[in-house]
DRENPA-3360 file (N, C-alpha, C; in nm, 2 decimals, always signed):
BEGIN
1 = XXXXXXXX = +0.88/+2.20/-0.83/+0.75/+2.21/-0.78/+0.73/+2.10/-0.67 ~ +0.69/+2.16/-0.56/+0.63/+2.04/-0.44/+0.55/+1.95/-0.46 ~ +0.53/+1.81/-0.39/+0.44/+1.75/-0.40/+0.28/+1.76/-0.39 ~ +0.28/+1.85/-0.28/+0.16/+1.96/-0.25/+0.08/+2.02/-0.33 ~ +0.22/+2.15/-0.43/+0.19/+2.25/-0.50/+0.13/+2.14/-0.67 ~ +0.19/+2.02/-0.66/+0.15/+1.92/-0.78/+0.02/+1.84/-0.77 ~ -0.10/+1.85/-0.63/-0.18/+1.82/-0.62/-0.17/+1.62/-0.56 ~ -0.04/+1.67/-0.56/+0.04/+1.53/-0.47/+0.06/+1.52/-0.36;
9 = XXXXXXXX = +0.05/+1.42/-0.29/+0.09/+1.40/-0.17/+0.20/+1.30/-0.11 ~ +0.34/+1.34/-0.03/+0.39/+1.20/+0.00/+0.35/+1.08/+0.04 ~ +0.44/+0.99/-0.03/+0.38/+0.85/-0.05/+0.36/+0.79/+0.13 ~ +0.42/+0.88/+0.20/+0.39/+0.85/+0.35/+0.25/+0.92/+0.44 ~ +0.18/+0.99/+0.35/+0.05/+1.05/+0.41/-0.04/+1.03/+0.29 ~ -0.16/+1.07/+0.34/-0.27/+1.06/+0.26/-0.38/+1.18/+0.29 ~ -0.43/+1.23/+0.18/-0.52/+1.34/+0.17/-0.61/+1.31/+0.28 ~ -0.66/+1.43/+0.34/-0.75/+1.40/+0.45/-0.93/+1.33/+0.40;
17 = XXXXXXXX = -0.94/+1.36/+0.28/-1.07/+1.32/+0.21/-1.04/+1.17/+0.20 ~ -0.92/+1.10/+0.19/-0.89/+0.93/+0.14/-0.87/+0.85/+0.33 ~ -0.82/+0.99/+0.44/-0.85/+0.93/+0.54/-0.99/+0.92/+0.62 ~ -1.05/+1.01/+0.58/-1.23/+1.03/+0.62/-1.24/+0.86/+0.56 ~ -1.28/+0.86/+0.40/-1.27/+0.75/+0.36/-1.29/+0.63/+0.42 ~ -1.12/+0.58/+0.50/-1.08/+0.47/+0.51/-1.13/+0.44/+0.65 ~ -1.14/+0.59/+0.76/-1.22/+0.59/+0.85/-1.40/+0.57/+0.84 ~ -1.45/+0.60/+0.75/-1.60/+0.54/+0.74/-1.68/+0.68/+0.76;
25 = XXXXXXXX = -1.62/+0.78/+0.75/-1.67/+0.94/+0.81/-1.69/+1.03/+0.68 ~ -1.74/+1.12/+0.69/-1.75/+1.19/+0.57/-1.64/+1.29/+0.58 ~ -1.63/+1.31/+0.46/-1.51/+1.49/+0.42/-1.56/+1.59/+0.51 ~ -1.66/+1.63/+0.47/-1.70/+1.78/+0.59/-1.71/+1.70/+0.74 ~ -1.73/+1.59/+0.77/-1.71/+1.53/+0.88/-1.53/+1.58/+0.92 ~ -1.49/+1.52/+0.84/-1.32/+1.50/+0.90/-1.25/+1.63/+0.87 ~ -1.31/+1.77/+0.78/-1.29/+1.82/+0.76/-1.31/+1.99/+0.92 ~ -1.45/+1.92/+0.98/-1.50/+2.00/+1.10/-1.42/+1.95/+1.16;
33 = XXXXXXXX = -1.35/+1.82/+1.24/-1.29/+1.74/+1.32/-1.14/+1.82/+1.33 ~ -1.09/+1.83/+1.24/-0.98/+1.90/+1.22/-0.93/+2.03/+1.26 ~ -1.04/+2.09/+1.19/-1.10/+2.27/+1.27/-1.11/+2.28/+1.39 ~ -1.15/+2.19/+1.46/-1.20/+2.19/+1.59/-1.08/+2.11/+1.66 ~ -0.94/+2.06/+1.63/-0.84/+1.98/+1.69/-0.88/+1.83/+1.76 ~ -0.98/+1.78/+1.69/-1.03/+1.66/+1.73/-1.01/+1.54/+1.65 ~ -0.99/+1.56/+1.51/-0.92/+1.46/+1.44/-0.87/+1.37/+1.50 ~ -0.87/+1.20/+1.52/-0.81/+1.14/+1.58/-0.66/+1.09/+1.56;
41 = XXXXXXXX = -0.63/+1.14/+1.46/-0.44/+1.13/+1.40/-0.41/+1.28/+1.37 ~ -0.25/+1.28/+1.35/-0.22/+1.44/+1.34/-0.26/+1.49/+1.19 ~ -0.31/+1.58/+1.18/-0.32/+1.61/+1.04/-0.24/+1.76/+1.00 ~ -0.18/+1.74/+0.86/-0.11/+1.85/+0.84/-0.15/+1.92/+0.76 ~ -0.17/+2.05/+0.76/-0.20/+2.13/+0.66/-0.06/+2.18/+0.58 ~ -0.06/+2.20/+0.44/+0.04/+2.16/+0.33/+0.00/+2.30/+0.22 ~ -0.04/+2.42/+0.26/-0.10/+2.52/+0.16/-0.26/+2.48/+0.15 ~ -0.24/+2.44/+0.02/-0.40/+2.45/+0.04/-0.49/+2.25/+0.04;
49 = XXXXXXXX = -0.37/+2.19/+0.07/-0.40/+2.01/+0.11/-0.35/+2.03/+0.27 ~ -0.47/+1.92/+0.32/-0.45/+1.85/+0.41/-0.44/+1.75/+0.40 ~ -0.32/+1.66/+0.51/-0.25/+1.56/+0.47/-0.23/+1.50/+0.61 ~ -0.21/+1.38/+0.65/-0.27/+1.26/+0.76/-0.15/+1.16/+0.75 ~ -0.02/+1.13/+0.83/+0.08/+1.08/+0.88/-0.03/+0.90/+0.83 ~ +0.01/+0.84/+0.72/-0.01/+0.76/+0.72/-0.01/+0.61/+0.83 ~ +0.12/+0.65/+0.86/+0.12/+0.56/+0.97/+0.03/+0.59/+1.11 ~ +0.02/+0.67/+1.13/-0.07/+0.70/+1.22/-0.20/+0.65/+1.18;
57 = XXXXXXXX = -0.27/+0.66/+1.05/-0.40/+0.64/+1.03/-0.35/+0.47/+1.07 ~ -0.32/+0.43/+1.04/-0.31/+0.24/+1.01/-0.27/+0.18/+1.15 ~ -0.24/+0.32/+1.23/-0.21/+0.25/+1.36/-0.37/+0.26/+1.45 ~ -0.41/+0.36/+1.44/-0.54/+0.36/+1.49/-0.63/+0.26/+1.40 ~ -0.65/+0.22/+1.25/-0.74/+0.12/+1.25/-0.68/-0.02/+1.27 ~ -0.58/-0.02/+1.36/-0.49/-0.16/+1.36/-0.44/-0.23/+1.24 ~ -0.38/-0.16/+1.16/-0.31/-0.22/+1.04/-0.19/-0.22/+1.07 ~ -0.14/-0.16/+1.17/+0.04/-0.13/+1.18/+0.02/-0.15/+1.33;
65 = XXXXXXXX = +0.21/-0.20/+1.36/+0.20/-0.24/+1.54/+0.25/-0.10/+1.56 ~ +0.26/-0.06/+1.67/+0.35/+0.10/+1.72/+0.50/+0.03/+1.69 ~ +0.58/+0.10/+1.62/+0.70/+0.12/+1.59/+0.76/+0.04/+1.47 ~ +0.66/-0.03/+1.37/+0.66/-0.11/+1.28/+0.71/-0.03/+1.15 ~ +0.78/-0.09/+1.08/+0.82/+0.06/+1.00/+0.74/+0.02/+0.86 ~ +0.70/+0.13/+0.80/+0.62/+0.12/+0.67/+0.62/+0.02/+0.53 ~ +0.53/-0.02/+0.49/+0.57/-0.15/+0.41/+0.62/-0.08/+0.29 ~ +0.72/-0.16/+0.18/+0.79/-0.09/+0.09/+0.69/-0.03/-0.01;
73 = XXXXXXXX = +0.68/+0.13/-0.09/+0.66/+0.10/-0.21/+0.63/+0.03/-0.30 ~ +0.50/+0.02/-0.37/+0.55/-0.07/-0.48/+0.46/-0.03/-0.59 ~ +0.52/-0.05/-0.71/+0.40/+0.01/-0.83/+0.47/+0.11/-0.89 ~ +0.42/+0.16/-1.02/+0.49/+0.27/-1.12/+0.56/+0.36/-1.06 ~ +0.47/+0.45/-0.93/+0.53/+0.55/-0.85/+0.59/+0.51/-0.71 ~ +0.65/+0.40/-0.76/+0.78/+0.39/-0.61/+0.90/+0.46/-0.63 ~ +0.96/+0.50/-0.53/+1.08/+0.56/-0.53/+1.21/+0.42/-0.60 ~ +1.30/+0.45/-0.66/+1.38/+0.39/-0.72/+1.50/+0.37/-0.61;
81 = XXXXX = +1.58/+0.26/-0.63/+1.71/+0.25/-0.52/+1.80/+0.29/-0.58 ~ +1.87/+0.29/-0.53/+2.02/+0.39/-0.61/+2.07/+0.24/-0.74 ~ +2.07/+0.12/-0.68/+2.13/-0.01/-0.73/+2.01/-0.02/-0.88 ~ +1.88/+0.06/-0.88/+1.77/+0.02/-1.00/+1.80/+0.12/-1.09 ~ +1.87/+0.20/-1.04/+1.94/+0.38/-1.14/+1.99/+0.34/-1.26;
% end
C-alpha cells in the first residue's frame, strides 16, 4: 500500500491542510489557491491527498537557504540506515 493510499504522506512533503497551517491561511483558503494555480509552492495531487514539497514550503517562510539539503529524520518514524538494520 502507498503512502497516500495509507492516509500518509512522505516524510519530504506535507498535507496541504498542515501547509495552509504553517502559512497562517485557512484550508478552503489554500485549497481555492490551488484550483486556481496560485498556491505559492508546487503542490501535488496524490489520488485523493494533496501534498506540498516541503522544502519548498520552508524556503518561502525562510527556514531553509535554496539548495540546503533537508535536516535528518528523527523520531519513531525515521527511516532506518542500513548500519541500524
Amino acid at each position: 500500500m502507498s503512502a497516500a493510499a495509507a492516509g500518509r504522506t512522505p516524510s519530504d512533503t506535507v498535507r496541504l491542510d498542515e501547509a495552509a497551517a504553517r502559512l497562517g491561511i485557512g484550508r478552503s483558503l489554500a485549497f481555492e489557491l490551488v484550483r486556481r494555480g496560485e498556491f505559492p509552492v508546487p503542490a501535488i495531487r496524490l489520488g485523493t491527498v494533496t501534498v506540498v514539497p516541503l522544502a519548498h514550503l520552508e524556503r518561502l517562510l525562510g527556514l531553509r537557504e535554496e539548495g540546503a539539503a533537508p535536516a535528518a529524520p528523527s523520531g519513531p518514524n525515521r527511516a532506518l540506515r542500513a548500519e541500524e538494520v
